[in-house]
C-alpha positions as CSV (number, residue, x, y, z in Angstrom):
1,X,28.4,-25.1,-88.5
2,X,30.5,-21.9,-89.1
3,X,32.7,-23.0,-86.4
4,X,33.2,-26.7,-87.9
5,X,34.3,-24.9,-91.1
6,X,36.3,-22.6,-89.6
7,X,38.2,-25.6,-88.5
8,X,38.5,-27.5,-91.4
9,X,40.2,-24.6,-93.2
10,X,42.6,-24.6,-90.2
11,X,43.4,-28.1,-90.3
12,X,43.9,-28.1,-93.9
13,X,46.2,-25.0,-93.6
14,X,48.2,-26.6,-90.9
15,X,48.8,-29.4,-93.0
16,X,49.9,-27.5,-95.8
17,X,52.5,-25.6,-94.0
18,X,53.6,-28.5,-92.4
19,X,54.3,-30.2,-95.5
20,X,56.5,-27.1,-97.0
21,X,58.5,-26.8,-93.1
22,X,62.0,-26.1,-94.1
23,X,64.3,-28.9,-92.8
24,X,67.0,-27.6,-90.6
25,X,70.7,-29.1,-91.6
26,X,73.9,-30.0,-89.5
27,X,76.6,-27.2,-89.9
28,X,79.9,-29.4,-91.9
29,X,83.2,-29.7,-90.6
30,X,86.5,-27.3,-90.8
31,X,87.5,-26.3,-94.1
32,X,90.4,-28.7,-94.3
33,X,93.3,-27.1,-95.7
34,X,95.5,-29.9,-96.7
35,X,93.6,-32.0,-98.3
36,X,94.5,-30.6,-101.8
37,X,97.8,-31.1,-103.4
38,X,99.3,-29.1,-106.1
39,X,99.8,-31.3,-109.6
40,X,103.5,-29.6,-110.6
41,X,104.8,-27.8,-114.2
42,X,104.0,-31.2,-115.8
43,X,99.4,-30.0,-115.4
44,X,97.3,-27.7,-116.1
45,X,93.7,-27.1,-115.8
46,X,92.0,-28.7,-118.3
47,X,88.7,-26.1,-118.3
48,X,88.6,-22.0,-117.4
49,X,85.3,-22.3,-115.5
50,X,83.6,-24.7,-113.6
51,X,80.1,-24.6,-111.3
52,X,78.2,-27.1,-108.8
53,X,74.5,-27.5,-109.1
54,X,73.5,-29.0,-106.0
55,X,70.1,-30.2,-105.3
56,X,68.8,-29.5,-102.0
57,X,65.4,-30.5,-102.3
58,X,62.6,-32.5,-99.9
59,X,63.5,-35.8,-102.1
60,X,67.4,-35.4,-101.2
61,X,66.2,-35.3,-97.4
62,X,63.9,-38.1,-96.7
63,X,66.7,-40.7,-97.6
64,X,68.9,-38.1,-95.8
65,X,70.9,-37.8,-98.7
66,X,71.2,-34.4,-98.6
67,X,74.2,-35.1,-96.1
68,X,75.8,-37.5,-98.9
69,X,75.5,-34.7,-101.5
70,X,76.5,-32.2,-99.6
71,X,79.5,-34.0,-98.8
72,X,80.4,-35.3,-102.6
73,X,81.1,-31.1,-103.7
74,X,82.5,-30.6,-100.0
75,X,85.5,-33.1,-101.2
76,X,85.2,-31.7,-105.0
77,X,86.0,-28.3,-103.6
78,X,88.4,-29.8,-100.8
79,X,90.2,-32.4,-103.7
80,X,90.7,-29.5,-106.0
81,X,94.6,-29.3,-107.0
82,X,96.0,-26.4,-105.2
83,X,97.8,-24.9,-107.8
84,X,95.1,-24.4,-110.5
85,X,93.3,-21.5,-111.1
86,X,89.4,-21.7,-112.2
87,X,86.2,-19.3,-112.5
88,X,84.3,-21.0,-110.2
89,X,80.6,-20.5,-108.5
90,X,78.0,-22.7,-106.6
91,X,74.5,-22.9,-107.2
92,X,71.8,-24.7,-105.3
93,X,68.0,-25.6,-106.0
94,X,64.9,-26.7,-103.2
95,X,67.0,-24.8,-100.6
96,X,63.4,-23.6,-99.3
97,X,64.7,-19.6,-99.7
98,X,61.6,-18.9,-101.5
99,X,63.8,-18.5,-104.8
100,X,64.1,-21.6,-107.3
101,X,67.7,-21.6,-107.0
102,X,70.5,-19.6,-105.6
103,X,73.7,-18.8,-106.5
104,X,75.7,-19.0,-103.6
105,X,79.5,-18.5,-104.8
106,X,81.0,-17.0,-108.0
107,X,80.9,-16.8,-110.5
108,X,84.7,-15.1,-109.8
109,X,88.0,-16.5,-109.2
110,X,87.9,-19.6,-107.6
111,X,89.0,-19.7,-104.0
112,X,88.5,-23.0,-101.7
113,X,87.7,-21.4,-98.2
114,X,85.1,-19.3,-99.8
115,X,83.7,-22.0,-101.8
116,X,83.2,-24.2,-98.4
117,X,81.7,-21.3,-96.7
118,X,79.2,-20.6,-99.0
119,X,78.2,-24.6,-99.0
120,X,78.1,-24.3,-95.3
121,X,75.4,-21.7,-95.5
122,X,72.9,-23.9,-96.6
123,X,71.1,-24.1,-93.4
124,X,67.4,-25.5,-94.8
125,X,66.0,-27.7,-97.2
126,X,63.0,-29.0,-98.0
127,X,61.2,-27.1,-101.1
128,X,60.5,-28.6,-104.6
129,X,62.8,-30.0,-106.9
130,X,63.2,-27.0,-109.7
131,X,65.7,-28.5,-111.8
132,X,65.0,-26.9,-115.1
133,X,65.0,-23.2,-113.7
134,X,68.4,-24.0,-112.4
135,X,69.9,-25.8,-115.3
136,X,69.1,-22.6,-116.9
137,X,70.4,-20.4,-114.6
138,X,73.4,-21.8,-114.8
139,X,73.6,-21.9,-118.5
140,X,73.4,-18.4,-118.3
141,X,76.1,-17.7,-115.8
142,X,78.6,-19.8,-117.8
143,X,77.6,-18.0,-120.9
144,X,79.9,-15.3,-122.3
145,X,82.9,-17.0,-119.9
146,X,86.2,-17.1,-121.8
147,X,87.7,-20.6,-122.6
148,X,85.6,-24.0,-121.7
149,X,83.4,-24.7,-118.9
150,X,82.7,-28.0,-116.7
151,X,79.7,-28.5,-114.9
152,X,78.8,-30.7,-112.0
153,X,75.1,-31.8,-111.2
154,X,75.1,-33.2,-107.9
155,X,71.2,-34.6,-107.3
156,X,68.9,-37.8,-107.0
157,X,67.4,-36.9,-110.3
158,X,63.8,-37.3,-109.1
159,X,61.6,-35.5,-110.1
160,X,62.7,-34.5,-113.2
161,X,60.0,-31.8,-114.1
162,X,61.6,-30.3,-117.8
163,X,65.2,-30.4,-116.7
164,X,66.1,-32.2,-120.2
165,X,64.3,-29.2,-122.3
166,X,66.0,-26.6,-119.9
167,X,69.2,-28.5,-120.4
168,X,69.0,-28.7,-124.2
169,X,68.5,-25.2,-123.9
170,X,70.7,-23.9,-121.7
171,X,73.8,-26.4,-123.0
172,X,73.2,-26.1,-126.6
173,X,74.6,-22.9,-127.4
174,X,77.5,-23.5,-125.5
175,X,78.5,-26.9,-127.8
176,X,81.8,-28.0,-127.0
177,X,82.8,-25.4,-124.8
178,X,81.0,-27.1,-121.7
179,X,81.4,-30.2,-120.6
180,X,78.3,-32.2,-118.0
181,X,78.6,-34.5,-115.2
182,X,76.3,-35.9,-113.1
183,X,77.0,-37.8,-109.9
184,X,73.6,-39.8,-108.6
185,X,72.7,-39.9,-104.8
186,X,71.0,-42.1,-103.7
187,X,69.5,-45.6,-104.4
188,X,66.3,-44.4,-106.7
189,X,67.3,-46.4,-110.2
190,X,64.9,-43.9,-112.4
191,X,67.1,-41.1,-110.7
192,X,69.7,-42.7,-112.0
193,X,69.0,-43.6,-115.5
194,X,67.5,-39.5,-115.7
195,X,71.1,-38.1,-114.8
196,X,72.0,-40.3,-117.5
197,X,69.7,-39.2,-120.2
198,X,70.8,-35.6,-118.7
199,X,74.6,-36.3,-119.3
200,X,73.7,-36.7,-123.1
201,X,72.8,-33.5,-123.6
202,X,76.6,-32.4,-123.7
203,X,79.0,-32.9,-126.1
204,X,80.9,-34.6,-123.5
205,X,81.3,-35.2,-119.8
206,X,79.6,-38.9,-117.8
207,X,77.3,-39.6,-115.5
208,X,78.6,-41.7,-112.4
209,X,77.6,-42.0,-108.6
210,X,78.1,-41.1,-105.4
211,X,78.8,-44.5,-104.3
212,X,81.5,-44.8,-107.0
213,X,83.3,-41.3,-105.3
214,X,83.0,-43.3,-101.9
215,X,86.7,-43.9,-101.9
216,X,89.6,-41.2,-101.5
217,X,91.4,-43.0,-105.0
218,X,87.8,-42.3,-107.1
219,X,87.4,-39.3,-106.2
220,X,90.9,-38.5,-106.9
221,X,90.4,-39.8,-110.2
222,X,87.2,-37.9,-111.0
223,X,88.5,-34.5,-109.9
224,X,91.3,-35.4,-112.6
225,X,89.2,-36.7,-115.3
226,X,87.3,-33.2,-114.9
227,X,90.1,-30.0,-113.8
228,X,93.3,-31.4,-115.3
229,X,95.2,-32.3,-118.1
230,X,99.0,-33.2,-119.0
231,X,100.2,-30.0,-120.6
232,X,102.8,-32.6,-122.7
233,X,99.8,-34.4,-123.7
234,X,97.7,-34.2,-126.9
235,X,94.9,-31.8,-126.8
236,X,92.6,-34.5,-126.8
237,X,93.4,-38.4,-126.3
238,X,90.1,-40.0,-126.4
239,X,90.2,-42.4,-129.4
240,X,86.5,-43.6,-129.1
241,X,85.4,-40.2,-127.9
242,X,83.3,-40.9,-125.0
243,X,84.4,-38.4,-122.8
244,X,87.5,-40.8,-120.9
245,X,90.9,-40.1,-121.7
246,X,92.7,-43.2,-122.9
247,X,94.8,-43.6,-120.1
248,X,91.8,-44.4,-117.7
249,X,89.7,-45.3,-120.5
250,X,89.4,-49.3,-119.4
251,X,87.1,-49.9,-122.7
252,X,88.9,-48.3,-125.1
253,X,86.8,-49.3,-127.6
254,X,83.4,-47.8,-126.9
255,X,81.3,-47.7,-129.8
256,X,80.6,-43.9,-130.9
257,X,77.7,-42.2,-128.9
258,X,77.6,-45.0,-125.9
259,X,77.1,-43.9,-122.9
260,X,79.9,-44.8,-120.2
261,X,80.8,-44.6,-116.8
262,X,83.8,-42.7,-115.1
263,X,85.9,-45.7,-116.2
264,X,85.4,-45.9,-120.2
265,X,83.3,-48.6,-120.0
266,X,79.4,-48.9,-121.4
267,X,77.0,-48.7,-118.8
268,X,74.8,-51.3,-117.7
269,X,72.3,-50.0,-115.5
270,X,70.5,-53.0,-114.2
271,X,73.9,-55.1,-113.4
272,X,73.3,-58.1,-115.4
273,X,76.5,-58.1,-117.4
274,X,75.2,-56.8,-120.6
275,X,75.8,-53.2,-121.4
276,X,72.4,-51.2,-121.7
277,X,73.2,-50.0,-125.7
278,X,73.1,-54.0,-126.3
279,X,70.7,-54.7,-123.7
280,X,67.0,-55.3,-125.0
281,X,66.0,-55.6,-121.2
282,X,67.1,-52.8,-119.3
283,X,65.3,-53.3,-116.3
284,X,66.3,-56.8,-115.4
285,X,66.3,-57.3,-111.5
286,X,68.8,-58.0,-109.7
287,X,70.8,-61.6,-109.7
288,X,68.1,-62.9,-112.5
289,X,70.5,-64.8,-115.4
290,X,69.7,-63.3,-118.5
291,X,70.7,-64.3,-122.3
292,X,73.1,-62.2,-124.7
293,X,70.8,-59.3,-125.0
294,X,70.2,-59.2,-121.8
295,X,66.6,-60.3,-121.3
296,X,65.7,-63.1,-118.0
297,X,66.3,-66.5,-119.2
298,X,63.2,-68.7,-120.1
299,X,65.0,-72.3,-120.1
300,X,61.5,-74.1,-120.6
301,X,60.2,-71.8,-123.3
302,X,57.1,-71.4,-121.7
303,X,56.6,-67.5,-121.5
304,X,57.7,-67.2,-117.9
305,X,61.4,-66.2,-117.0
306,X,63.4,-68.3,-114.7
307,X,63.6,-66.0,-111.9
308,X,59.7,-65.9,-111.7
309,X,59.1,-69.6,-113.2
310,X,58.1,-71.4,-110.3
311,X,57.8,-74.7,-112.2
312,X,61.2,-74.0,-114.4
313,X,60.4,-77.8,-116.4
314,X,57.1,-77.9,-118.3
315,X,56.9,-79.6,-121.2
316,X,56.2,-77.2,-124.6
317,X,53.0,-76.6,-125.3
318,X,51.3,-77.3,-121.8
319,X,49.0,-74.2,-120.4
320,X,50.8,-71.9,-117.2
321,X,49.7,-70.1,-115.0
322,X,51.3,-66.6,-114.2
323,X,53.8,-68.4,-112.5
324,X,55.3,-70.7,-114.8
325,X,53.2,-73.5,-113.6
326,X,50.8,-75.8,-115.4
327,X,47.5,-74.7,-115.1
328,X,44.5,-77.4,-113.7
329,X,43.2,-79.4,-116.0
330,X,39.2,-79.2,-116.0
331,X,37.7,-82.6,-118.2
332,X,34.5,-81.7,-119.9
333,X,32.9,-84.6,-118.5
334,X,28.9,-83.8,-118.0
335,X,27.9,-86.5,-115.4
336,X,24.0,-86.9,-116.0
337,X,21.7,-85.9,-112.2
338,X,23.1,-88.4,-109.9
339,X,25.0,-89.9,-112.4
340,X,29.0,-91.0,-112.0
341,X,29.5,-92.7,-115.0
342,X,32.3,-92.0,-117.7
343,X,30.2,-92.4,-121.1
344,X,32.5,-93.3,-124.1
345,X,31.4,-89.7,-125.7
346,X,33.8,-88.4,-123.0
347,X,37.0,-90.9,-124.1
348,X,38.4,-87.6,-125.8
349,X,38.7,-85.8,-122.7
350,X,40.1,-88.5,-120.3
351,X,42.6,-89.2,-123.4
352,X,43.7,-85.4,-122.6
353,X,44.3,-86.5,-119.2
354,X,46.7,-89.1,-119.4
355,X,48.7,-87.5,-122.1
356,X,48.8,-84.6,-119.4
357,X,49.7,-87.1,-116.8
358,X,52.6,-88.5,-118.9
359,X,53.8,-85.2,-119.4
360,X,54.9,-85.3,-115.8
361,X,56.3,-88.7,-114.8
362,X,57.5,-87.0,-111.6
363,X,54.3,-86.1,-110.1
364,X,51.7,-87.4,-107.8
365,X,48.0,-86.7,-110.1
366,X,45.5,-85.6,-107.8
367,X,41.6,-86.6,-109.2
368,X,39.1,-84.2,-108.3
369,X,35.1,-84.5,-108.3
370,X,32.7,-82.1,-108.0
371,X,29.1,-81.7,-107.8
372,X,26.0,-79.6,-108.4
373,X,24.3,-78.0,-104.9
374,X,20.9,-80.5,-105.6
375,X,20.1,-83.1,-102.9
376,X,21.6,-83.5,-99.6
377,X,25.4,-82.5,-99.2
378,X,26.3,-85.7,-97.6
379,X,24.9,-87.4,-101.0
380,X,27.0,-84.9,-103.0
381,X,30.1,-85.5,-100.7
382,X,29.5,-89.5,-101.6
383,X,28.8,-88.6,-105.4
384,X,31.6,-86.5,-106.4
385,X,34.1,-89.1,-104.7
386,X,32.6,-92.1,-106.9
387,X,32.9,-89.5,-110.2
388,X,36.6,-88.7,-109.1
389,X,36.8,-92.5,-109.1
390,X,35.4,-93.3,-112.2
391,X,37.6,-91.3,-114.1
392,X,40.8,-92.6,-112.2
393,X,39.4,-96.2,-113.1
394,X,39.2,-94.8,-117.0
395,X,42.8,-93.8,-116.9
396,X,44.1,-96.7,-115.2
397,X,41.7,-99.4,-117.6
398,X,41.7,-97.8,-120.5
399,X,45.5,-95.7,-120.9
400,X,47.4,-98.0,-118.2
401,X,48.1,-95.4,-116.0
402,X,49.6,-97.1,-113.3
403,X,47.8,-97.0,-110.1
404,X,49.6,-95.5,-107.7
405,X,50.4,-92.2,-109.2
406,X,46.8,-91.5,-109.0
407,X,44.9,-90.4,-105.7
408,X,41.6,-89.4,-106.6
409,X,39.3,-86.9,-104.2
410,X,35.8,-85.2,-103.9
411,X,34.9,-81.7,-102.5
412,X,30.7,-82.6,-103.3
413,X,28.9,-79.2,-103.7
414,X,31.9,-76.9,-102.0
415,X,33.6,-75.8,-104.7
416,X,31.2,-74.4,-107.6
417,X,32.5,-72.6,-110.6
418,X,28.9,-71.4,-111.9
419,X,26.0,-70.1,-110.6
420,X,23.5,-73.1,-109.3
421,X,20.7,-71.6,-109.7
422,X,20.8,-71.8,-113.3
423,X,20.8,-75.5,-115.4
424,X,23.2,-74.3,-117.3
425,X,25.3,-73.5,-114.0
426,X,24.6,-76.7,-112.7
427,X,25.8,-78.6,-115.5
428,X,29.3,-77.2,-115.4
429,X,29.7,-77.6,-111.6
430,X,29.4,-81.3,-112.4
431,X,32.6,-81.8,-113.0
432,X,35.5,-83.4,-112.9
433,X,39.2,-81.8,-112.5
434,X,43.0,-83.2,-113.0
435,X,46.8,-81.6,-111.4
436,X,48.4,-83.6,-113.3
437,X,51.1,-81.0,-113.5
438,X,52.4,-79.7,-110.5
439,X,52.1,-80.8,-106.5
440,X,48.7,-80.4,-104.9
């Protein structure tokens, strides 16, 4: 017994280191020294200091997008114009060092080759995601800098633990001097929309992706939109202040506190063509048409949107199912023991049927009898087929159905929808159903 226990707390110790094994990671590539140009007399840097936040966490590796991020500040640092000069530093978080986060470079005078080494040294990953703690800590290195700060958050945004308190806390007291972006790895879209929420903590700055920075020209443009300005320039020429110059602003005309994109323009997270500050369905999925506040089109009124509405025509008023569909109509026709006969108390209900069945010229009406489990199942078989008949007869006699839309059916005792062993039960298994508004 001792022995089996003794074993257990093995196994379960095994797993548990197991599940914090740091995750070894590919060395990068050559510092490349060309890749940055220098941007002349006419530019100058637009902030003092900058830093990286870079997220090295499990969550980053299972989608191996630790590689992506990695990448995204490797051609940040590499982009760089040549001839600026910035405070610069590196931090990381979930590099599995045993610390929250680690500040790997800076903060000192900016220098590109020592910059790549220290992201090169980041050898493991695989710890928590401690967001907050490093939001903070890098609130506090920026703090007490001269001149205006940028910073970068490179991450998947998942999980988000309290990195929007630590931010509020840590940005705050720096106000306008510091300006946030966020760049999203990764295909998670509540990642996504948390980076967001996380830009909006700063006076100014925008969230984007990495997939937007795929391409040499984007990135080009986001390295601009965050180190330099025109020196002939205005101080400031954002006329809708939303954090995009004018001259790459491509929505000039953002309404005040809209979030935007790296272009100017509002975002629209779910892709549907209506901006999420106007959009009353944020969550739309992909390729579903949606009205002018963005919410999934429901062209038959019935409750159920288009893209799920598997029956996109029903009349108003006619009871779906959960998938748009009209839902089997069951006639409250008691047939007396051994009895298929359609008394004229029951008129009402076979009126209900035909104005269900005209509700759907298109469609084939199937007839459906049904039976109690007394006497022999070949005699209920024979039964519910004559009380499927009678009630076809009723439509077509007394509401001139025609004929041939109707094929009428029995299933005898097989299909019970209360208990039989009860009268009560009994009663309502005798029974009589219509689809009179969708295919068998």
């Amino acid at each position: 017994m001792k022995m089996r226990h003794w074993f257990l707390s093995f196994l379960v110790l095994f797993l548990f280191l197991a599940g914090c094994a740091s995750i070894p990671q590919p060395p990068m590539s050559a510092f490349d020294t060309g890749a940055a140009k220098p941007v002349g007399d006419q530019y100058q840097s637009k902030v003092d200091n900058f830093q990286i936040l870079l997220d090295s966490s499990y969550s980053l590796d299972e989608g191996k997008n630790f590689l992506v991020a990695r990448d995204i500040v490797r051609r940040i640092n590499e982009g760089i114009p040549s001839d600026l000069e910035f405070t610069g530093g590196l931090r990381s978080f979930g590099q599995k060092t045993g610390n929250p986060t680690d500040l790997l470079y800076g903060m000192t005078d900016y220098q590109k080759p020592l910059f790549h080494y220290a992201l090169n040294s980041i050898k493991y990953v695989g710890d928590s995601t401690p967001m907050g703690a490093a939001l903070q800590a890098a609130g506090t290195d920026l703090t007490g800098l001269k001149g205006s700060s940028a910073l970068i958050l490179v991450s998947d945004g998942l999980p988000t633990d309290d990195a929007l308190t630590a931010a509020q806390q840590a940005i705050g007291p720096l106000g306008k001097d510091l300006c946030l972006y966020t760049i999203a790895v990764g295909d998670n879209a509540a990642g996504h929309e948390f980076l967001e929420k996380l830009t909006g903590t700063a006076v100014c700055g925008l969230a984007t992706t990495a997939k937007d920075l795929e391409s040499p020209a984007t990135m080009a443009s986001f390295i601009e939109t965050v180190f330099v300005e025109n020196k002939k320039a205005p101080a400031v020429i954002d006329s809708d202040k939303d954090g995009v110059q004018d001259k790459a602003d491509k929505c000039p005309n953002t309404p005040a506190g809209v979030k935007v994109d790296m272009n100017g323009c509002p975002l629209d997270s779910d892709g549907d063509g209506i901006a999420d500050y106007l959009d009353k369905c944020p969550n739309t999925p992909t390729g579903a048409l949606v009205d002018k506040v963005g919410c999934p089109l429901d062209s038959d009124h019935d409750g159920v949107a288009d893209y799920l509405d598997k029956c996109p025509a029903t009349p108003k008023g006619v009871s779906i199912d959960a998938d748009g569909c009209p839902t089997k109509l069951t006639l409250r026709i008691n047939f007396g023991v051994n009895n298929s006969k359609v008394t004229s108390q029951y008129y009402g209900e076979i009126a209900k049927a035909a104005q269900c069945v005209r509700d759907y010229p298109g469609n084939q009406v199937y007839i459906y009898g049904h039976t109690d489990s007394s006497g022999a199942a070949s005699y209920n078989q024979k039964l519910s087929e004559q009380r499927a008949l009678a009630v076809k007869n009723s439509l077509i006699e007394q509401f001139n159905i025609p004929a041939e839309k109707l094929v009428s059916r029995g299933f005898g005792e097989d299909q019970p929808i209360a208990d039989n062993t009860t009268s009560e039960g009994r009663t309502l298994n005798r029974r009589v159903e219509v689809l009179c508004g969708a295919d068998k």
